[in-house]
PDB file of N, CA, C and O in Angstrom:
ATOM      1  N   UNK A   1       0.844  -1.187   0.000  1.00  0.00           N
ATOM      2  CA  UNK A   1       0.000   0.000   0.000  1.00  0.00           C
ATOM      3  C   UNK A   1       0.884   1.243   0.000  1.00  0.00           C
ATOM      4  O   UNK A   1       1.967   1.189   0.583  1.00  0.00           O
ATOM      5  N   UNK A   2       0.510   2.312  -0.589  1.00  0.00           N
ATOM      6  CA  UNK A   2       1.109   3.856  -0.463  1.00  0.00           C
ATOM      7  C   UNK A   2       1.280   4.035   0.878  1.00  0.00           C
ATOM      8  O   UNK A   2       0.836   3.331   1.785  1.00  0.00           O
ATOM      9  N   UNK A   3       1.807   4.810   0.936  1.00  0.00           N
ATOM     10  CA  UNK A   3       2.379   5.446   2.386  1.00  0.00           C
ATOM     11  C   UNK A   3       1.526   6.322   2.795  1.00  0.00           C
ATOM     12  O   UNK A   3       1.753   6.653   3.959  1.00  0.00           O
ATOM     13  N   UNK A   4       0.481   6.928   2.240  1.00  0.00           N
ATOM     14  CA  UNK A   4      -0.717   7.830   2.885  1.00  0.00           C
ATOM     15  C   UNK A   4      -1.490   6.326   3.025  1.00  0.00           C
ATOM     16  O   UNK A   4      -2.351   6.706   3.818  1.00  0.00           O
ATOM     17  N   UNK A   5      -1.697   5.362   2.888  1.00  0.00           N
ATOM     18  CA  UNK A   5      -3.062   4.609   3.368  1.00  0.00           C
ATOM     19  C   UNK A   5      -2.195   3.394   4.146  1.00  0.00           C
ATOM     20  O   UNK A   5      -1.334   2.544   3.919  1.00  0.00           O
ATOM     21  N   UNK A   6      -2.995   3.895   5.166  1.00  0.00           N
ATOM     22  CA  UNK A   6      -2.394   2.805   6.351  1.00  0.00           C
ATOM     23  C   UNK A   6      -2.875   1.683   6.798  1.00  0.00           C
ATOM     24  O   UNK A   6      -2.362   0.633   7.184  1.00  0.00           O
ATOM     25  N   UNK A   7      -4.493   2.265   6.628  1.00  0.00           N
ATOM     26  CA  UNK A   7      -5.810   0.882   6.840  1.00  0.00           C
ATOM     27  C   UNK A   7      -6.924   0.786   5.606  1.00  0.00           C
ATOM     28  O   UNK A   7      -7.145   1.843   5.015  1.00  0.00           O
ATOM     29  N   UNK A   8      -7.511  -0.186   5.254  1.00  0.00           N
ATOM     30  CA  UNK A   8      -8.421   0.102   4.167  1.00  0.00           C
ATOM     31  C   UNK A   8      -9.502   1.192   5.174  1.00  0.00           C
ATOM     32  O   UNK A   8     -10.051   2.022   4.449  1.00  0.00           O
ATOM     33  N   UNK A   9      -9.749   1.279   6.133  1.00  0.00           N
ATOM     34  CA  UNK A   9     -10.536   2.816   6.781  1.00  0.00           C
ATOM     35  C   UNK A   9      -9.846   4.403   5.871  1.00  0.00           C
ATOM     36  O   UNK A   9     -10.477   5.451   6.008  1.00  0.00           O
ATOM     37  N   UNK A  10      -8.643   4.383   5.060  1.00  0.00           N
ATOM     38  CA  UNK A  10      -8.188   4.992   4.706  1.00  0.00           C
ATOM     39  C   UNK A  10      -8.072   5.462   2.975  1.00  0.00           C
ATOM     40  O   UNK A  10      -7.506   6.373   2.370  1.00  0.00           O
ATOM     41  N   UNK A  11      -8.865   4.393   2.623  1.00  0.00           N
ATOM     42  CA  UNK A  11      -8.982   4.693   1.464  1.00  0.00           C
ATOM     43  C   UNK A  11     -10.658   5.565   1.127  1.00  0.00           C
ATOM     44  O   UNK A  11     -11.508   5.282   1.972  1.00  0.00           O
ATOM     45  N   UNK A  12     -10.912   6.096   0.518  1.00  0.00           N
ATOM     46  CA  UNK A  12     -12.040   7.054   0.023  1.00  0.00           C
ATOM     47  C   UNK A  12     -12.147   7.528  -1.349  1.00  0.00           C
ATOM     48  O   UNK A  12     -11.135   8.188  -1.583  1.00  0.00           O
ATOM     49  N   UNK A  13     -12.881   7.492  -2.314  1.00  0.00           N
ATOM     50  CA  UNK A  13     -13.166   7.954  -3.254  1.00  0.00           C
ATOM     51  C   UNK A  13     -13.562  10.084  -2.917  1.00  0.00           C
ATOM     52  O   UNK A  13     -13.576  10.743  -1.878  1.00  0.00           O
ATOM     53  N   UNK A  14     -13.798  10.445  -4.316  1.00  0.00           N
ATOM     54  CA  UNK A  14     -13.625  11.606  -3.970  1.00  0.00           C
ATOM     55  C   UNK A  14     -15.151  12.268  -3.697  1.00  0.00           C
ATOM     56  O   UNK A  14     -16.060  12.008  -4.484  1.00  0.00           O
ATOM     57  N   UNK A  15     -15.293  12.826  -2.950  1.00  0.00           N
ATOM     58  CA  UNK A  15     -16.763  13.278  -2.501  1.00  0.00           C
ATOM     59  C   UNK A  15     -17.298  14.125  -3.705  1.00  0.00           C
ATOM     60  O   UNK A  15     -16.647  14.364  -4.722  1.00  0.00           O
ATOM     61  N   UNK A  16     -18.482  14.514  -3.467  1.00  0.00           N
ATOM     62  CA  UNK A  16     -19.303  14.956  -4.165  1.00  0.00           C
ATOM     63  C   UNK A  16     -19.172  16.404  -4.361  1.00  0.00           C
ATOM     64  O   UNK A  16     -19.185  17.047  -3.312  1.00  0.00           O
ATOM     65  N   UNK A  17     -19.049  17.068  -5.438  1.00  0.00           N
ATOM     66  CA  UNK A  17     -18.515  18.462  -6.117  1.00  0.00           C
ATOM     67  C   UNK A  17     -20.217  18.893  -6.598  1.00  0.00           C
ATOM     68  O   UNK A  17     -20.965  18.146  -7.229  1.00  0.00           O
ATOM     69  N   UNK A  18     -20.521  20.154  -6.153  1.00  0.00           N
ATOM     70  CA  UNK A  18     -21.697  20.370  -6.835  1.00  0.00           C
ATOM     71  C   UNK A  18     -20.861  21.269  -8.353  1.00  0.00           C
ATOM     72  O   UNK A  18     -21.315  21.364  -9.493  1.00  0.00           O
ATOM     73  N   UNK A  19     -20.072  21.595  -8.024  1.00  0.00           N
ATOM     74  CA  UNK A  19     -19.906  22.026  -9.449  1.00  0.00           C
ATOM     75  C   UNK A  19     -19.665  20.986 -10.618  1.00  0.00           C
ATOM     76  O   UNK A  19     -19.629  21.517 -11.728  1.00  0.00           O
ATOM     77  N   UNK A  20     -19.523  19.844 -10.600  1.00  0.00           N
ATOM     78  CA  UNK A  20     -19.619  18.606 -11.089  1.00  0.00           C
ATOM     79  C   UNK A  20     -20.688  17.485 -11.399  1.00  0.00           C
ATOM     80  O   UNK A  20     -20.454  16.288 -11.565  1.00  0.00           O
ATOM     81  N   UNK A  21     -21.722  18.026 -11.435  1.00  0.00           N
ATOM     82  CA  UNK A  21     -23.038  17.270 -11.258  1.00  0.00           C
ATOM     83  C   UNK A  21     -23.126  15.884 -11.638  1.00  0.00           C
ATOM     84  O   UNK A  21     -23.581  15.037 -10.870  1.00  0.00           O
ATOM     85  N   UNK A  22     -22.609  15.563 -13.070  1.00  0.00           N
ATOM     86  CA  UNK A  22     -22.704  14.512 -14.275  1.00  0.00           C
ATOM     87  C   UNK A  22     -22.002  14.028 -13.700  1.00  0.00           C
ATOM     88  O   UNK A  22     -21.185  14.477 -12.896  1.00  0.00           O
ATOM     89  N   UNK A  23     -22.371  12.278 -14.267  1.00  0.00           N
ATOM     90  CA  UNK A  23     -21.605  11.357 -14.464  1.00  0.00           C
ATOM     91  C   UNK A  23     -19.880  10.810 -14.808  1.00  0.00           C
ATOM     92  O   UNK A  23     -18.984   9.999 -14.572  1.00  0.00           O
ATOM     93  N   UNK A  24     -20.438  12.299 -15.728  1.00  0.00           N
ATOM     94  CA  UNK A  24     -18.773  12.468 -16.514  1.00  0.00           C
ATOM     95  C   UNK A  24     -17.604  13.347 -15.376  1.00  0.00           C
ATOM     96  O   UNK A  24     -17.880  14.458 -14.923  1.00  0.00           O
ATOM     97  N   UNK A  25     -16.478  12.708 -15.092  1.00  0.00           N
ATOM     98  CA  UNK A  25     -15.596  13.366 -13.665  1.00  0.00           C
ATOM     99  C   UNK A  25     -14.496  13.406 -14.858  1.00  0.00           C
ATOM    100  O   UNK A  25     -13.471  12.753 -14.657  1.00  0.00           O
ATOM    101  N   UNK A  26     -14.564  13.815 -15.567  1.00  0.00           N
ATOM    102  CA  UNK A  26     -13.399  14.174 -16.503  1.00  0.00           C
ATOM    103  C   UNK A  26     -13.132  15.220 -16.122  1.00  0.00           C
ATOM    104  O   UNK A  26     -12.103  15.204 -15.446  1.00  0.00           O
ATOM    105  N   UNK A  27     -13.929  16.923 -16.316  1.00  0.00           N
ATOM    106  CA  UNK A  27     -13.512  17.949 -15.799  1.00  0.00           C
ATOM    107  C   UNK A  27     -12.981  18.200 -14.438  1.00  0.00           C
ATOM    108  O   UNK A  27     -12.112  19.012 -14.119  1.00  0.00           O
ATOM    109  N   UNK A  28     -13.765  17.215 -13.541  1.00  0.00           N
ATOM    110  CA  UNK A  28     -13.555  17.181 -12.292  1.00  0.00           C
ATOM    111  C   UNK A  28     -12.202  16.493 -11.598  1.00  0.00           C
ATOM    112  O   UNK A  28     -11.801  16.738 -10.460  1.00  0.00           O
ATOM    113  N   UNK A  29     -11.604  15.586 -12.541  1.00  0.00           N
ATOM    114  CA  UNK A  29     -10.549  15.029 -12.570  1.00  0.00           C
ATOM    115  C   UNK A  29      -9.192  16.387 -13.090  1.00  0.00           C
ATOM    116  O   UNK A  29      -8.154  16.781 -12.558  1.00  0.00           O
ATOM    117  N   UNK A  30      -9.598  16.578 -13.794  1.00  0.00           N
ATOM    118  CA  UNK A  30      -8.705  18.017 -14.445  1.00  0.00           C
ATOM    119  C   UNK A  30      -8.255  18.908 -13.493  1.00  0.00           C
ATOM    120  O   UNK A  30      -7.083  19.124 -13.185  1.00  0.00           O
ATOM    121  N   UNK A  31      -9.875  19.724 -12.767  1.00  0.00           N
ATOM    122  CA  UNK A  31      -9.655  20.822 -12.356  1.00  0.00           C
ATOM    123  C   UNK A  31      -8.969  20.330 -11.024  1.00  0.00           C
ATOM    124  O   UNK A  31      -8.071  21.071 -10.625  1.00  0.00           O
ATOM    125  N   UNK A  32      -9.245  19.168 -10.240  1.00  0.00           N
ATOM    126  CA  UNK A  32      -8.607  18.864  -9.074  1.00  0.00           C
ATOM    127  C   UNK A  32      -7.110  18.669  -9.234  1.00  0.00           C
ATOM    128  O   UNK A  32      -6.273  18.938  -8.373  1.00  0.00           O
ATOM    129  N   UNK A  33      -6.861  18.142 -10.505  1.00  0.00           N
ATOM    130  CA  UNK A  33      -4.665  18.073 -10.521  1.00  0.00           C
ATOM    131  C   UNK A  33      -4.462  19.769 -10.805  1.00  0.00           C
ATOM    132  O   UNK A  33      -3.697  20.241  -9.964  1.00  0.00           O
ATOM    133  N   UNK A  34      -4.937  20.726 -11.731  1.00  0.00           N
ATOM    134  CA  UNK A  34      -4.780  21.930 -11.464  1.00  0.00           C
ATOM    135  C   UNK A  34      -4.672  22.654 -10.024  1.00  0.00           C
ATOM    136  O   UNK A  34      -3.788  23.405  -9.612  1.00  0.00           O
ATOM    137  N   UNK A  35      -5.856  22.192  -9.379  1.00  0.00           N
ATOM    138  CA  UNK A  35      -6.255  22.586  -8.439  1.00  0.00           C
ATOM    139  C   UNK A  35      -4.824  22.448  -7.049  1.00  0.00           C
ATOM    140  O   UNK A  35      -4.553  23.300  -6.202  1.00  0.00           O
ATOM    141  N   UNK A  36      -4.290  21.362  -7.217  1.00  0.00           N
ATOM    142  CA  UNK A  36      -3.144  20.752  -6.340  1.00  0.00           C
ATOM    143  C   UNK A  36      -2.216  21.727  -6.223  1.00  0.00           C
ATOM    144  O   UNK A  36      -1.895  22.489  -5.311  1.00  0.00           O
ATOM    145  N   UNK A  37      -1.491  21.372  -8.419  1.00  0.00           N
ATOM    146  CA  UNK A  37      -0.584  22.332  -7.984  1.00  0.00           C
ATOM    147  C   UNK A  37      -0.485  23.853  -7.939  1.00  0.00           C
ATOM    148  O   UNK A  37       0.605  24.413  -7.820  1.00  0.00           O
ATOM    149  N   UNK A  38      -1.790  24.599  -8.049  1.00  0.00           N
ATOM    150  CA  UNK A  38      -1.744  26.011  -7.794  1.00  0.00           C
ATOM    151  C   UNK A  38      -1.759  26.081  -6.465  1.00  0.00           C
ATOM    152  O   UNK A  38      -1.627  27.147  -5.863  1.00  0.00           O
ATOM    153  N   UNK A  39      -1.935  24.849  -5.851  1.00  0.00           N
ATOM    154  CA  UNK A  39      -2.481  25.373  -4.347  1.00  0.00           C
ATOM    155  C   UNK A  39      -0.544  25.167  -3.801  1.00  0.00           C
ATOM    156  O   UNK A  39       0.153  25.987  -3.203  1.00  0.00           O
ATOM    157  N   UNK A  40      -0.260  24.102  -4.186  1.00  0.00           N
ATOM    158  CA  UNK A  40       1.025  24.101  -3.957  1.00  0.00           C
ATOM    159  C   UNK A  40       2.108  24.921  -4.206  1.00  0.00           C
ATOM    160  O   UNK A  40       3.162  24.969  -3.572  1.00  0.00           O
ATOM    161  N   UNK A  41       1.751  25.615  -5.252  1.00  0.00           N
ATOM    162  CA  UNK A  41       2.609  26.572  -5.713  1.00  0.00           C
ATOM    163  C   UNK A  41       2.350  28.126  -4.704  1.00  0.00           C
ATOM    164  O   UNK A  41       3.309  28.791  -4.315  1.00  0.00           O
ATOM    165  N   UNK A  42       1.456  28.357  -4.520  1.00  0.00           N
ATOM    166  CA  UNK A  42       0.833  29.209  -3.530  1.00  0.00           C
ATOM    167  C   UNK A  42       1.336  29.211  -2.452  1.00  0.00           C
ATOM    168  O   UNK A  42       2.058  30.079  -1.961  1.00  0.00           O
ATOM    169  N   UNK A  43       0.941  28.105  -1.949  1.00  0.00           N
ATOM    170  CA  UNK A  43       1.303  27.958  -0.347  1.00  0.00           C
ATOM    171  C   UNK A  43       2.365  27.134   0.310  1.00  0.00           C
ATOM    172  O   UNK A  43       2.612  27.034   1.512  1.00  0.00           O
ATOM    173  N   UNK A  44       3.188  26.322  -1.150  1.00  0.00           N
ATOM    174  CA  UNK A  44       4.150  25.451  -0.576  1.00  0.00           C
ATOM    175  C   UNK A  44       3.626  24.140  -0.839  1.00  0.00           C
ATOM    176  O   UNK A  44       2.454  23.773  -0.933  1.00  0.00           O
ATOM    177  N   UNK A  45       4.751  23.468  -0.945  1.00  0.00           N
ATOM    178  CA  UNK A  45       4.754  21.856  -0.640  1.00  0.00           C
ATOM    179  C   UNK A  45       4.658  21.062   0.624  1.00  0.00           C
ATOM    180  O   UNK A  45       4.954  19.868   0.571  1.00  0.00           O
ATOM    181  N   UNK A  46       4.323  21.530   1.614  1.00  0.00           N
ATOM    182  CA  UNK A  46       4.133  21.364   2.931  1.00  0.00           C
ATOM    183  C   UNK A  46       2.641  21.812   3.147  1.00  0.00           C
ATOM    184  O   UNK A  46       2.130  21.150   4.050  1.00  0.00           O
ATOM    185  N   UNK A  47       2.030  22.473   2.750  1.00  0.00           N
ATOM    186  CA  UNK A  47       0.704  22.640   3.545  1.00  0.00           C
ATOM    187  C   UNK A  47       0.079  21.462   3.297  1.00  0.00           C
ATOM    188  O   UNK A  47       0.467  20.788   2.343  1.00  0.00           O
ATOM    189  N   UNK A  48      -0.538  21.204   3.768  1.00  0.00           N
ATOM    190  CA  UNK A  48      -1.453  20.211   4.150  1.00  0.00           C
ATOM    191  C   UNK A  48      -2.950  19.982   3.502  1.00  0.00           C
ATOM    192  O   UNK A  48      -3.384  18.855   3.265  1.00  0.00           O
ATOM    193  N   UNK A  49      -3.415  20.747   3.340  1.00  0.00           N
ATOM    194  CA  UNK A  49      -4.877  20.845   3.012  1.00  0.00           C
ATOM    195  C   UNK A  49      -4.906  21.014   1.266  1.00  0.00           C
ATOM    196  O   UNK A  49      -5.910  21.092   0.558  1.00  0.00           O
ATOM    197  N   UNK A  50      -3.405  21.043   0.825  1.00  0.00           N
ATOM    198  CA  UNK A  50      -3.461  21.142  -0.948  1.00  0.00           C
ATOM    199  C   UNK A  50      -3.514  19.203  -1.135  1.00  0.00           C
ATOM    200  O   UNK A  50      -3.619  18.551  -2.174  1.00  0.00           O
ATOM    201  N   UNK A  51      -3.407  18.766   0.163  1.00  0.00           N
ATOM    202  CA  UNK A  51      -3.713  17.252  -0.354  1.00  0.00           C
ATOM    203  C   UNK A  51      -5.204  16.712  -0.202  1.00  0.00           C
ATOM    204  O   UNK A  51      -5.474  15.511  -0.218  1.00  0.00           O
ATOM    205  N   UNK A  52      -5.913  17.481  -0.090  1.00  0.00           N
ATOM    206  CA  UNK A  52      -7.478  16.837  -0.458  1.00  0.00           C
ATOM    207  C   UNK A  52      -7.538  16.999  -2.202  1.00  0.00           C
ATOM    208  O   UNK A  52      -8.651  16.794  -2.687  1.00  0.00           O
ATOM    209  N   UNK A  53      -6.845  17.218  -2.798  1.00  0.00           N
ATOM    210  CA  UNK A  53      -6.976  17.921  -3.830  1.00  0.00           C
ATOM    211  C   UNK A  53      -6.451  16.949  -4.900  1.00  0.00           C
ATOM    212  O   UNK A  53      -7.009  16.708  -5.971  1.00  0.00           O
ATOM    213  N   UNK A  54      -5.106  16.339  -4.382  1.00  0.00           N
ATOM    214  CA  UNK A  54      -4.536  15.120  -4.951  1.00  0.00           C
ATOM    215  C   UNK A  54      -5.048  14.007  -4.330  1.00  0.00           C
ATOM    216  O   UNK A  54      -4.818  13.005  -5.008  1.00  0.00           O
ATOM    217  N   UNK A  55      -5.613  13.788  -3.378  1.00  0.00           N
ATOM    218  CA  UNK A  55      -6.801  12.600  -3.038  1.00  0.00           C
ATOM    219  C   UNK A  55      -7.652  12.650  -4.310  1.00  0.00           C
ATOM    220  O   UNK A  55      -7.669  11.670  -5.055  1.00  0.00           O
ATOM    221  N   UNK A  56      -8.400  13.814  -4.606  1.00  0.00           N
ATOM    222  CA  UNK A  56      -9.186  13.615  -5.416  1.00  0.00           C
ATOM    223  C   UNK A  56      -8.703  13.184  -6.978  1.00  0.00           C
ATOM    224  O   UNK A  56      -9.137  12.341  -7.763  1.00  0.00           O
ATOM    225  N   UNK A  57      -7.458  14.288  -7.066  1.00  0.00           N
ATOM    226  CA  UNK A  57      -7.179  13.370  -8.543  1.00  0.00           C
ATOM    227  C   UNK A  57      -6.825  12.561  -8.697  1.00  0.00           C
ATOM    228  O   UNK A  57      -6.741  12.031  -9.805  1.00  0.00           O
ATOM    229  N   UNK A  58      -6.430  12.068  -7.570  1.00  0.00           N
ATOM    230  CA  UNK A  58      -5.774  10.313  -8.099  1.00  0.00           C
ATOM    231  C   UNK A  58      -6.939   9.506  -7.611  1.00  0.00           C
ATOM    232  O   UNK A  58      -6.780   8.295  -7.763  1.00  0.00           O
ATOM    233  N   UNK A  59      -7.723   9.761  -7.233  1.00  0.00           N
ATOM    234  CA  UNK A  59      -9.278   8.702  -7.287  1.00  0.00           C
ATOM    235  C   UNK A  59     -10.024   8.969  -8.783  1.00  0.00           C
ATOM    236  O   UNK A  59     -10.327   8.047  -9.541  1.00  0.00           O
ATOM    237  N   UNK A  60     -10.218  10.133  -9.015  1.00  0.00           N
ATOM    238  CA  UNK A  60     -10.482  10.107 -10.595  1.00  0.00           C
ATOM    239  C   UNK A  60      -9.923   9.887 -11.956  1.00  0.00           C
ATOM    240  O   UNK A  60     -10.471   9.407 -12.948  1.00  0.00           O
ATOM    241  N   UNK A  61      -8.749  10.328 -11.795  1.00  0.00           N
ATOM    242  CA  UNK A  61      -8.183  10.205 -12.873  1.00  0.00           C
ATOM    243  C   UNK A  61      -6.976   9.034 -13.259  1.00  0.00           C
ATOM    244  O   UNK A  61      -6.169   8.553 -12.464  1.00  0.00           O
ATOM    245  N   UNK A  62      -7.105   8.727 -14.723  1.00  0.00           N
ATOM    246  CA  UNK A  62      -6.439   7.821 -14.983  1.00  0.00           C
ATOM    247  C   UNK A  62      -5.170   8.228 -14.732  1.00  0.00           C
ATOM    248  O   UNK A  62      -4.942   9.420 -14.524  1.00  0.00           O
ATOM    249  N   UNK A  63      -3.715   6.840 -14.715  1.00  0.00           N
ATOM    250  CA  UNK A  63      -2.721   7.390 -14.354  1.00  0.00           C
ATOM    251  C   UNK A  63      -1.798   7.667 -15.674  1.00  0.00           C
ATOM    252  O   UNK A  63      -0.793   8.366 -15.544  1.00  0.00           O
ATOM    253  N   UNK A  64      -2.203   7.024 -17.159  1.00  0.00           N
ATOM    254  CA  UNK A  64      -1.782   7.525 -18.185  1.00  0.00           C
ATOM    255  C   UNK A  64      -2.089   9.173 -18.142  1.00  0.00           C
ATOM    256  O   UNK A  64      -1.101   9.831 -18.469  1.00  0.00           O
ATOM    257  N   UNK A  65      -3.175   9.894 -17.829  1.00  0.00           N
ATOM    258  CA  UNK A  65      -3.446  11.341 -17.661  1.00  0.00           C
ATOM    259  C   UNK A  65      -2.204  11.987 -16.834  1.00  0.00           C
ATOM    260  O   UNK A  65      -1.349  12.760 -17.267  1.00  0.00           O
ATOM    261  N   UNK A  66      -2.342  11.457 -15.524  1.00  0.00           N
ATOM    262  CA  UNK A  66      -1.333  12.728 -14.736  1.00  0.00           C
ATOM    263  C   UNK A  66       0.093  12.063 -14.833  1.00  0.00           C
ATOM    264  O   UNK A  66       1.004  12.539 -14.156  1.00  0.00           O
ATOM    265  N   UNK A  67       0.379  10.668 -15.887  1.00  0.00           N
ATOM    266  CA  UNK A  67       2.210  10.858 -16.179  1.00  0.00           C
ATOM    267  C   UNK A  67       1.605  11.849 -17.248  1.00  0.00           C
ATOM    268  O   UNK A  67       1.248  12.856 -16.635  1.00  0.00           O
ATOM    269  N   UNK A  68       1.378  11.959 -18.428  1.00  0.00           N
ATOM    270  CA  UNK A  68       1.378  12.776 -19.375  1.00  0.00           C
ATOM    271  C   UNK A  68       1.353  14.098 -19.118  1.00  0.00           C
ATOM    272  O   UNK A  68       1.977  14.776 -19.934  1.00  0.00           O
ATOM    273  N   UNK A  69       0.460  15.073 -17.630  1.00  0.00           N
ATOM    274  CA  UNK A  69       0.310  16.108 -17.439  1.00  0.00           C
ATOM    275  C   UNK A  69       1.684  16.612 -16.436  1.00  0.00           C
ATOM    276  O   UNK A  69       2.160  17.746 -16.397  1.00  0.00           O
ATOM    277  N   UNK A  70       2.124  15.441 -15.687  1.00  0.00           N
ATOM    278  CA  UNK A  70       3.477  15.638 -15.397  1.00  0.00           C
ATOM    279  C   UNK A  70       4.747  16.001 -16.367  1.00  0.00           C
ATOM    280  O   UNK A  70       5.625  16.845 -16.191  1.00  0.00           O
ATOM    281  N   UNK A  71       4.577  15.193 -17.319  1.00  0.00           N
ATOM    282  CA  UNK A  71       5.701  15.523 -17.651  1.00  0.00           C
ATOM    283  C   UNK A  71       5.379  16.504 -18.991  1.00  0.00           C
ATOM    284  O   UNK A  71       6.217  16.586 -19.889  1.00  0.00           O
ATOM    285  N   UNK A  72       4.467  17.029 -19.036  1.00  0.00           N
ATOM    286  CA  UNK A  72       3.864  18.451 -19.586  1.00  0.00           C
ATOM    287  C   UNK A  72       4.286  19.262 -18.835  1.00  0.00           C
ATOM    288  O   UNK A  72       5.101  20.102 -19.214  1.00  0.00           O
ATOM    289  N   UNK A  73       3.945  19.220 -17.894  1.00  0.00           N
ATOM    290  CA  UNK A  73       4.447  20.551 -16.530  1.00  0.00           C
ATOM    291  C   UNK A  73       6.222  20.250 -16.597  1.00  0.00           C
ATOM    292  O   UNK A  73       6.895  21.141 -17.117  1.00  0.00           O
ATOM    293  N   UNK A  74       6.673  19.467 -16.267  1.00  0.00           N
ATOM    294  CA  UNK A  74       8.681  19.682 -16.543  1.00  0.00           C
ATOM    295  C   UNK A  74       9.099  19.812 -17.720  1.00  0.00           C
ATOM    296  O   UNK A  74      10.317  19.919 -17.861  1.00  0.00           O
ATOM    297  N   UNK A  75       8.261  19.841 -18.871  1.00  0.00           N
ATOM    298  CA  UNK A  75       8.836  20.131 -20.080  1.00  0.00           C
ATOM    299  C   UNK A  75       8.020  21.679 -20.191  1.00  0.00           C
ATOM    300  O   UNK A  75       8.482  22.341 -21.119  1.00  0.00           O
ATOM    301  N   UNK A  76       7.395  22.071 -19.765  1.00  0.00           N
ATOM    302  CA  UNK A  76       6.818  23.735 -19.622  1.00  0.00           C
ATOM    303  C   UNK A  76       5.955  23.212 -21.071  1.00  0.00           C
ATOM    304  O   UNK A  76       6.548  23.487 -22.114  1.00  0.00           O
ATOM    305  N   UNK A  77       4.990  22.690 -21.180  1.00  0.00           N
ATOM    306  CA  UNK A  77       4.181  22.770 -22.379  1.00  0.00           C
ATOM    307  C   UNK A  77       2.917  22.154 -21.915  1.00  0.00           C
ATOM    308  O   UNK A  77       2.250  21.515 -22.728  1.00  0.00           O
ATOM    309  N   UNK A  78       2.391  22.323 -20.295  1.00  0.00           N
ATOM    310  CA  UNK A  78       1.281  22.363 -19.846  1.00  0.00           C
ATOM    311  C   UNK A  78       0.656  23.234 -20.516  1.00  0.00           C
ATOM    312  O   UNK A  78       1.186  24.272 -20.910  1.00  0.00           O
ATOM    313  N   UNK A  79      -1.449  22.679 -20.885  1.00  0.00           N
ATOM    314  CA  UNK A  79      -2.249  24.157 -21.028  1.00  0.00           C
ATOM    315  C   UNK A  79      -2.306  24.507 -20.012  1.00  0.00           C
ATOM    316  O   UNK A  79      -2.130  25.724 -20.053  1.00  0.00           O
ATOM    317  N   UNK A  80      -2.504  24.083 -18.700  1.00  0.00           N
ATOM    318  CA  UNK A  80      -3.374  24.243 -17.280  1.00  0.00           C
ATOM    319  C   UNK A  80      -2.708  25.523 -17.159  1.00  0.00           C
ATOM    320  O   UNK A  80      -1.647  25.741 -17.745  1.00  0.00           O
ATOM    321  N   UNK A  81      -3.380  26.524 -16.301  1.00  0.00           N
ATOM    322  CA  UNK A  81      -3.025  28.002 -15.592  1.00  0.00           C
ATOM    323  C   UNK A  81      -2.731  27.585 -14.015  1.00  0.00           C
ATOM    324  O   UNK A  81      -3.567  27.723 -13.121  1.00  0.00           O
ATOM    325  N   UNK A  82      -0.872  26.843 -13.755  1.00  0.00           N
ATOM    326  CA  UNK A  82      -1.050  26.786 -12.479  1.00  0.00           C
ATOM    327  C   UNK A  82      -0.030  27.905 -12.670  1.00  0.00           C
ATOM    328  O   UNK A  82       0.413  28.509 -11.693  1.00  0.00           O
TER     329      UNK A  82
END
């Protein structure tokens, strides 16, 4: 297991977004890895509360998506506005 989940009490899918209504968590998958690293970039790699954020994208999103958006972001040819 990852090193954030210690007990299956620890695993969780991502709660419910009213700005997300549909079925479809594609956008919602998006805006939450955006969402991470602006918050990270903001406030640091240490705060704490920019990890509800990567809970959520890595419960939604595939992991072909965030290697590809990773290594978009170290090659500087992300679209995202972090």
């Amino acid at each position: 297991m990852p090193e954030s989940i210690k007990s299956a009490a620890d695993i969780k899918t991502a709660p419910f977004d009213p700005r997300f209504p549909n079925q479809n968590q594609t956008r919602h998958c998006y805006q939450s890895y955006v969402d991470f690293h602006r918050c990270q970039k903001v406030r640091g790699e240490t705060y704490e509360p920019c990890n509800y954020f990567k809970r959520v994208y890595k419960s939604l999103c595939p992991n072909e998506w965030v290697d590809k958006w990773d290594t978009q972001r170290s090659e500087g040819s992300f679209a995202g506005r972090i």
